[in-house]
PABASE-651525 format. One line per 3 residues: their letters; for each residue x, y, z negated of C-alpha. Coordinates in Angstrom, 3 decimals. Each point is the difference from the previous one (the first is absolute). Example, Ala and Ser with C-alpha at 12.3 -4.5 7.8 and 13.67 -1.06 7.14 Angstrom:
// residues 2
AS	12.300 -4.500 -7.800 ~ 1.370 3.440 0.660
//
This chain:
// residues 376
XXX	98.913 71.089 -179.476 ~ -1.898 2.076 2.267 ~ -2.219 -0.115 3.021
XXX	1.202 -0.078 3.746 ~ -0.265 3.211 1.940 ~ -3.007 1.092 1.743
XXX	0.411 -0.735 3.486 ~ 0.247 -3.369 2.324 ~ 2.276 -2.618 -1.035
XXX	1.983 -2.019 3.033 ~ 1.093 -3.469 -0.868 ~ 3.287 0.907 1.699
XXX	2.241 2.992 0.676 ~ -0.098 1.403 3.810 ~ 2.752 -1.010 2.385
XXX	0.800 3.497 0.129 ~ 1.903 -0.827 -2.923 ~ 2.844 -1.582 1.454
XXX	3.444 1.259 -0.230 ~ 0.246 1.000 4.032 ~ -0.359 3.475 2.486
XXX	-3.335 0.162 -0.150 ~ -0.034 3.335 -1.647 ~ 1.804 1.689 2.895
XXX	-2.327 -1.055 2.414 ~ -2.883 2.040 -1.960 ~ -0.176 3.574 -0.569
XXX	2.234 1.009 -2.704 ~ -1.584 1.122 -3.315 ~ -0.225 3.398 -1.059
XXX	1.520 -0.796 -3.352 ~ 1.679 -2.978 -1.289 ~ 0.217 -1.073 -3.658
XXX	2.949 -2.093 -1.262 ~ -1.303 -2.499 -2.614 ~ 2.524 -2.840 0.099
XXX	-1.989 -2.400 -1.846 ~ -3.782 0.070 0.301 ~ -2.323 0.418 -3.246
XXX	-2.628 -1.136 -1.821 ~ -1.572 2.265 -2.988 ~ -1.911 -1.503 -2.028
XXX	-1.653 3.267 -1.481 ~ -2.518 -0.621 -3.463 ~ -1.332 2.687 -2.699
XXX	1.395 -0.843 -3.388 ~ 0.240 1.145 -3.329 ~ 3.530 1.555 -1.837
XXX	-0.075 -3.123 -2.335 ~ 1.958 -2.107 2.943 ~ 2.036 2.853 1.463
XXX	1.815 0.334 -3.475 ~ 1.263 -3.656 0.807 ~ 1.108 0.351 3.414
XXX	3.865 0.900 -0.232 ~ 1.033 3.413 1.434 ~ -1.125 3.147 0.164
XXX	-4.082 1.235 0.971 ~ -0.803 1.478 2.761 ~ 3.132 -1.708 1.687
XXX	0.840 -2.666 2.552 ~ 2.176 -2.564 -1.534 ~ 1.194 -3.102 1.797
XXX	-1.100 -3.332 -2.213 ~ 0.589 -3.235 0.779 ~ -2.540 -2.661 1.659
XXX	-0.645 -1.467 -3.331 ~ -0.361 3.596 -1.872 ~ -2.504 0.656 3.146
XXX	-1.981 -3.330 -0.428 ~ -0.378 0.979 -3.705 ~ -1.238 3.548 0.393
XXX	-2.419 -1.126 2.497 ~ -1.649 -2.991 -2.707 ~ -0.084 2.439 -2.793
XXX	-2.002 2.685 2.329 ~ -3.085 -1.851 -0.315 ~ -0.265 0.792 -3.307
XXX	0.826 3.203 0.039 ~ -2.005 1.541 2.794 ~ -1.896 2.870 -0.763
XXX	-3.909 0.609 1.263 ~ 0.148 1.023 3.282 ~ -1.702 3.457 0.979
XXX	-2.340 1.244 2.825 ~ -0.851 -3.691 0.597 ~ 3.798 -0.462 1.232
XXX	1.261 -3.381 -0.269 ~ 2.807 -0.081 -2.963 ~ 2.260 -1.828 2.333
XXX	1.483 0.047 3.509 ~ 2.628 -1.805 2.069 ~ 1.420 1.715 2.214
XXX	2.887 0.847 2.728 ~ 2.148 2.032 -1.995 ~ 3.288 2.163 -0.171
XXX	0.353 3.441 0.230 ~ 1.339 0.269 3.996 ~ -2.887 -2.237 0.972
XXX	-2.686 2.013 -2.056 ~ 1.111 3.206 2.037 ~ 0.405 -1.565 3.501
XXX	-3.733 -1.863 -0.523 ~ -1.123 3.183 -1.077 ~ 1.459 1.861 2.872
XXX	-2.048 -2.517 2.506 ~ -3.254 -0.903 -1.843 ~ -0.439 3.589 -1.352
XXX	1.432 2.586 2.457 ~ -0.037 -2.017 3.663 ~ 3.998 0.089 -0.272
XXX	1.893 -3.042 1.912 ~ 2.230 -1.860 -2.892 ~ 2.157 -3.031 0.048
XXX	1.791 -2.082 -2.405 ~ 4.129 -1.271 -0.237 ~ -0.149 -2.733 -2.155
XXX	-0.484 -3.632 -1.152 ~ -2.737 -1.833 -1.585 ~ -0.101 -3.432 -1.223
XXX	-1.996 -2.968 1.269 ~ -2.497 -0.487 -3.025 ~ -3.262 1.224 -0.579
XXX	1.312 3.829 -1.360 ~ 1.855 -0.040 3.439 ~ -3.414 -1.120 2.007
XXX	-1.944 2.824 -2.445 ~ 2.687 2.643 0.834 ~ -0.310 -0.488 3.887
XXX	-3.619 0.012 -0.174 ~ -0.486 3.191 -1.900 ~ 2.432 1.872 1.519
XXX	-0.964 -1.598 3.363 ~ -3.802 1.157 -0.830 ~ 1.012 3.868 -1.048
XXX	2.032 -0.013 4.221 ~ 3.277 -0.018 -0.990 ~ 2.432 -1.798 2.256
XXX	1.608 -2.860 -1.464 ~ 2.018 -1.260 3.409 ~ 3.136 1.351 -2.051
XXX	-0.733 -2.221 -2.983 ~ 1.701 -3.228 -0.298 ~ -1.555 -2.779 -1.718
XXX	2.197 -2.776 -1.897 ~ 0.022 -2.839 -1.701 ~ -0.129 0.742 -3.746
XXX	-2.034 2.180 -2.330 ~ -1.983 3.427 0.347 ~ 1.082 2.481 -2.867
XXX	-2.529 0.895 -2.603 ~ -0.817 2.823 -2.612 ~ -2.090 0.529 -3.062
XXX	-1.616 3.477 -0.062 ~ -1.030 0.864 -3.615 ~ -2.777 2.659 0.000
XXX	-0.840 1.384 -2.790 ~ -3.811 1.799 -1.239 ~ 1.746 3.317 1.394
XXX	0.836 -1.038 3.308 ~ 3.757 -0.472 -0.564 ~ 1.526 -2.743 1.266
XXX	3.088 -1.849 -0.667 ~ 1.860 -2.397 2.323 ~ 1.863 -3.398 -0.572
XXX	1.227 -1.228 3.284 ~ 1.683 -3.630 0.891 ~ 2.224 0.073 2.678
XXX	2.872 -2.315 -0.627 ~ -1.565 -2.850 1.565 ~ -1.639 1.558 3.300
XXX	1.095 0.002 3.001 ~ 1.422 3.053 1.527 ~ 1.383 1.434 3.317
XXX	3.989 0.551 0.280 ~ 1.485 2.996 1.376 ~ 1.593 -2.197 2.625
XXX	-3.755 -0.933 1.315 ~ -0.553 3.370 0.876 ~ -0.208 0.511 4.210
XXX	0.280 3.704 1.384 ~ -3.442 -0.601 1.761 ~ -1.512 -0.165 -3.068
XXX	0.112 3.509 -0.581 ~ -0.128 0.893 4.152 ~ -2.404 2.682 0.347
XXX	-0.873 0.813 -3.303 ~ -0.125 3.851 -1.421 ~ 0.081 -1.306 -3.990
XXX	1.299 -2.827 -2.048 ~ -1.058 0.373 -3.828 ~ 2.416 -2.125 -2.384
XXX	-0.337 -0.421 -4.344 ~ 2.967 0.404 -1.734 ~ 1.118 -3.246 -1.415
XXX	3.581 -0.119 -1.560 ~ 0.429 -3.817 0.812 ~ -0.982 0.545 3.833
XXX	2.669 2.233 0.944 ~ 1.305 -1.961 2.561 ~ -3.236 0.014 1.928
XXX	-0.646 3.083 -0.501 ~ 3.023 1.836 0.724 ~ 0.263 -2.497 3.028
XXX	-4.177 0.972 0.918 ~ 0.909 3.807 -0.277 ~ 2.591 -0.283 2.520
XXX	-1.804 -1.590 2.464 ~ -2.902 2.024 -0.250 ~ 2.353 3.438 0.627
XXX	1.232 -1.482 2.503 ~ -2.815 -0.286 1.800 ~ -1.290 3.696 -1.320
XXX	-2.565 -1.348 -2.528 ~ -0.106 2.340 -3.173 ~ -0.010 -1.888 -3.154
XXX	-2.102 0.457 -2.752 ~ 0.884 -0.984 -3.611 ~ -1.747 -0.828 -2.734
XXX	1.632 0.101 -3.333 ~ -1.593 -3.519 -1.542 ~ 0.172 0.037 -4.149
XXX	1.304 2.539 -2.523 ~ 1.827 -3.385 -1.340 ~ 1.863 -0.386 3.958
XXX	0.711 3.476 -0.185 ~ 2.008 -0.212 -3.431 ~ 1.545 -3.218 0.441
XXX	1.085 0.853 3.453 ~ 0.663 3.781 0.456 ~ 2.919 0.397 1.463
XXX	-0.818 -2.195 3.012 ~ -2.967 1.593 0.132 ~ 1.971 3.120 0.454
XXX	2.431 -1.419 2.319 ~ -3.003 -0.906 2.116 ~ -1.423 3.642 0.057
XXX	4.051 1.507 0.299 ~ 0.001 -2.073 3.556 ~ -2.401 2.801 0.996
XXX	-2.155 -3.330 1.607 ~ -3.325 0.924 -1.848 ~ -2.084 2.445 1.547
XXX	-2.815 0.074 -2.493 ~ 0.013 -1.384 -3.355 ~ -3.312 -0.877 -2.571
XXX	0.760 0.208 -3.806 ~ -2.585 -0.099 -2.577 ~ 0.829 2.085 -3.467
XXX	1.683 -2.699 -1.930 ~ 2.041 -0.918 3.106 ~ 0.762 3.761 0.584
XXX	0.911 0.552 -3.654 ~ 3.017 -3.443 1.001 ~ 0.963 1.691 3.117
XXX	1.836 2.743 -2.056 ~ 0.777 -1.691 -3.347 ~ -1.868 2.211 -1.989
XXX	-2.408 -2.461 -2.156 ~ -3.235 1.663 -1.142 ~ 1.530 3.402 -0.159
XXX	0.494 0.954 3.711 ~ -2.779 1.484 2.069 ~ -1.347 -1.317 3.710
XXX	1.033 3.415 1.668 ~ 3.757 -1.024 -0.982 ~ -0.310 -3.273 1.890
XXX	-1.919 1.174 2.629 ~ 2.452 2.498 0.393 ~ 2.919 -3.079 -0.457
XXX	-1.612 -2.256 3.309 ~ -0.652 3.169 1.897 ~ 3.839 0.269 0.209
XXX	0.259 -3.283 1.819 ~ -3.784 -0.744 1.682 ~ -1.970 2.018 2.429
XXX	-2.590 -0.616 -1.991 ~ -0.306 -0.593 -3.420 ~ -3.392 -0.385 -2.222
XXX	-0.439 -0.643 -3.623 ~ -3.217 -1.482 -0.778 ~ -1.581 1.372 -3.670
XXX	-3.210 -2.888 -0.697 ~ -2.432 2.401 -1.379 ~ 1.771 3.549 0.865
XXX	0.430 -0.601 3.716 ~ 2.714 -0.038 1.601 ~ 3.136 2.300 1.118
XXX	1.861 -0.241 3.453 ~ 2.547 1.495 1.848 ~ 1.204 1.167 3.436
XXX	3.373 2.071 0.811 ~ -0.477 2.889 -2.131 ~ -4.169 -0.801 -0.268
XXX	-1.743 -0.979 -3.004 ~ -2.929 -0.600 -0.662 ~ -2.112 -1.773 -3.430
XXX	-3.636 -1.448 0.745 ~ -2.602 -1.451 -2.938 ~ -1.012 -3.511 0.003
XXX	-3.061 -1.049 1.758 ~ -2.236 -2.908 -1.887 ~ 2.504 -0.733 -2.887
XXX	-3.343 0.590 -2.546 ~ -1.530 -3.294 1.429 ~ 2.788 -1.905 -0.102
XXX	-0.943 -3.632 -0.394 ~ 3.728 -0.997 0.595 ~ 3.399 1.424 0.963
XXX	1.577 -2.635 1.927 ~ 0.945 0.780 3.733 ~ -0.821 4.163 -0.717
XXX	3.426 1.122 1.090 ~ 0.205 -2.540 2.965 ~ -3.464 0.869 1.223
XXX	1.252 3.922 -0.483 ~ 3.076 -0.715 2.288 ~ -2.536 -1.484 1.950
XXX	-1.879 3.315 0.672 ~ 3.279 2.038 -0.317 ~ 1.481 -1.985 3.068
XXX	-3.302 0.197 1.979 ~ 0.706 3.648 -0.660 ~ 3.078 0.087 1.792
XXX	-0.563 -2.115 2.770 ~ -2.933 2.086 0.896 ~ 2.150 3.283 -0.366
XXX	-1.648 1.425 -2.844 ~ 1.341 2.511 -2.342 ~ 1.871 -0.772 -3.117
XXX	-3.134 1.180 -2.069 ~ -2.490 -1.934 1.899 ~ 2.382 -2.924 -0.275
XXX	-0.473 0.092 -3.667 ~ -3.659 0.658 -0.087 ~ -0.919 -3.410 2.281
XXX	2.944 -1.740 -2.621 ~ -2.454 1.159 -2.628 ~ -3.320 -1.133 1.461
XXX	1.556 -3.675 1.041 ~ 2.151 -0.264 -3.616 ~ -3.348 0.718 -1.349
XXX	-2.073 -2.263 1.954 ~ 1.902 -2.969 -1.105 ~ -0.468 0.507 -3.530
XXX	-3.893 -0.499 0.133 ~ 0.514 -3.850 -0.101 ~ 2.507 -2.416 -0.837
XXX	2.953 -0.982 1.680 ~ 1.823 1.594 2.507 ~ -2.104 0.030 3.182
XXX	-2.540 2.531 0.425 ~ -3.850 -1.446 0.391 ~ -2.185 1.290 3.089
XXX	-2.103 2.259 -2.274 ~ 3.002 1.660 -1.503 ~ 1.142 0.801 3.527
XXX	-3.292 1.485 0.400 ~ 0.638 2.005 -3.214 ~ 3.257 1.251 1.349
XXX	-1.361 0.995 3.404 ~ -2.400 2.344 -1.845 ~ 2.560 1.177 -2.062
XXX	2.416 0.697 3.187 ~ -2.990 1.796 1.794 ~ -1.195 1.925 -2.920
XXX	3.669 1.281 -0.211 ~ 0.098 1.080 4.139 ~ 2.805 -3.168 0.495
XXX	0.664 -2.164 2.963 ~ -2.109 -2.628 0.083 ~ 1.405 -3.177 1.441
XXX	-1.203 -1.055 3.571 ~ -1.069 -4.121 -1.152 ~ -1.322 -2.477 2.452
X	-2.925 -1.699 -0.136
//
């Protein structure tokens, strides 16, 4: 299933991929994403008829197994609906949420990104350098092993909604005693998903990173993480580690145990208590974010053409964090999170194509924002 991405294929990964100090000899990144296994998405159009037969909940991100994913992936061929705009119905693609913001953040806004992680030595691992390699993102802090590259169906559906089936149990994945404090040397940002069977890493990540005066950014996954795994989750935000923190509605609705009857204010309210910032993305509606005592709500930019949802919220945290490295008020923050989340959505899969970036500059300017300084 699915075509390769657009851009030049090596034959083999670059050295920089070995496990050694070659990223503290170059400048540190900006921001750093923590992705401890690299992804594949393998994003296709399809109708409802075979998303009633994949087990769990819509709209969610359930973990299946590599036989469940094999099967989803045969049975998408006959379920793939016409594509529109001349848009090819299928893409494969690096994937996950953390890279999907950090590529964003350097292909789209001129920010310098790296990657903590591991990717495997097959041809997802080669595909995952090359795109991520291709968008700038510095991969001399991803290690590559022996073993398998993890994978993910995303289901889209005729409205643009997308549901995700990842396989991780059999890919290879970085250990929190791999991490070295000059990975994070020099950096100002290290953005991190929530991920209830990483703990370890992650708890072990954070505390590097503070250590050497990075602010962490979290990302709160699945509504399905967040209620299987609350109370870590709290845990994580009582440490008083997480300086800003992404939840979309259904994820905000987790946070605070209410189900369908509690509002976004409430949790917005709820992560403000423990985050400097904390922003509740709405799809359609916007989004709502908040700063010490500041508040502030801001519509959604785009969401009417919305070919697919995957990658919105990254590619939002994406223009949010661009935001605050360049200083820019809470507000404006939002509004460039609204022109990127919407940018994204104007094709499938979770990377943003060169017209859309186009799009979202004209958006940005049209709205008086920053606009980023890119190099030729």
């Amino acid at each position: 299933m699915g075509a390769e991405a657009e851009h030049p294929q090596q034959q083999q990964p670059p050295s920089s991929l070995r496990p050694g100090r070659e990223a503290a000899a170059a400048a540190a990144p900006a921001v750093l994403g923590l992705q401890l296994s690299a992804l594949i998405d393998h994003v296709a159009r399809v109708d409802w008829s075979l998303l009633d037969r994949v087990p769990g909940d819509r709209g969610g991100s359930q973990q299946v197994s590599i036989d469940e994913l094999n099967h989803i992936l045969t049975e998408v061929n006959a379920h793939i609906l016409p594509s529109r705009n001349d848009l090819t119905p299928v893409t494969t693609i690096a994937g996950g949420s953390v890279a999907n913001t950090i590529r964003g953040l350097s292909a789209g806004f001129g920010i310098s990104t790296g990657i903590i992680g591991a990717c495997g030595d097959d041809s997802q691992g080669i595909l995952f350098v090359n795109n991520m390699s291709f968008s700038g993102v510095d991969l001399t802090r991803l290690r590559a092993k022996k073993g398998h590259t993890a994978q993910c169906a995303c289901l889209v559906d005729a409205s643009g909604n997308r549901t995700m089936r990842p396989c991780l149990s059999s890919a290879v994945k970085m250990q929190a005693n791999e991490f070295r404090k000059e990975d994070f040397k020099g950096s100002k940002w290290l953005v991190v998903r929530y991920a209830q069977q990483n703990m370890e890493q992650i708890i072990e990540a954070i505390r590097i990173a503070k250590q050497e005066g990075l602010s962490i950014s979290l990302d709160l996954a699945s509504f399905e993480m967040v209620r299987d795994s609350r109370s870590k989750l709290i845990n994580l935000l009582e440490n008083g580690n997480i300086d800003l923190c992404f939840a979309n509605e259904d994820e905000a609705r987790e946070v605070i145990g209410g189900g369908r009857t509690s509002d976004p204010e409430e949790a917005l309210a709820f992560l403000g208590k423990y985050c400097k910032w904390a922003v509740v993305t709405l799809a359609s509606k916007g989004c709502m974010a908040k700063h010490g005592k500041q508040v502030v709500q801001v519509p959604a930019i785009g969401e009417s053409n919305a070919v697919d949802t995957t990658g919105a919220g990254d590619l939002f945290a994406s223009g949010f964090l661009y935001g605050l490295v360049k200083g820019l008020p809470l507000e404006e923050c939002c509004k460039v999170g609204a022109c990127s989340g919407g940018s994204v959505t104007r094709a499938l899969g979770g990377e943003v194509r060169p017209e859309n970036w186009q799009w979202m500059y004209k958006q940005m300017h049209a709205r008086g924002l920053l606009l980023p300084e890119l190099k030729n």
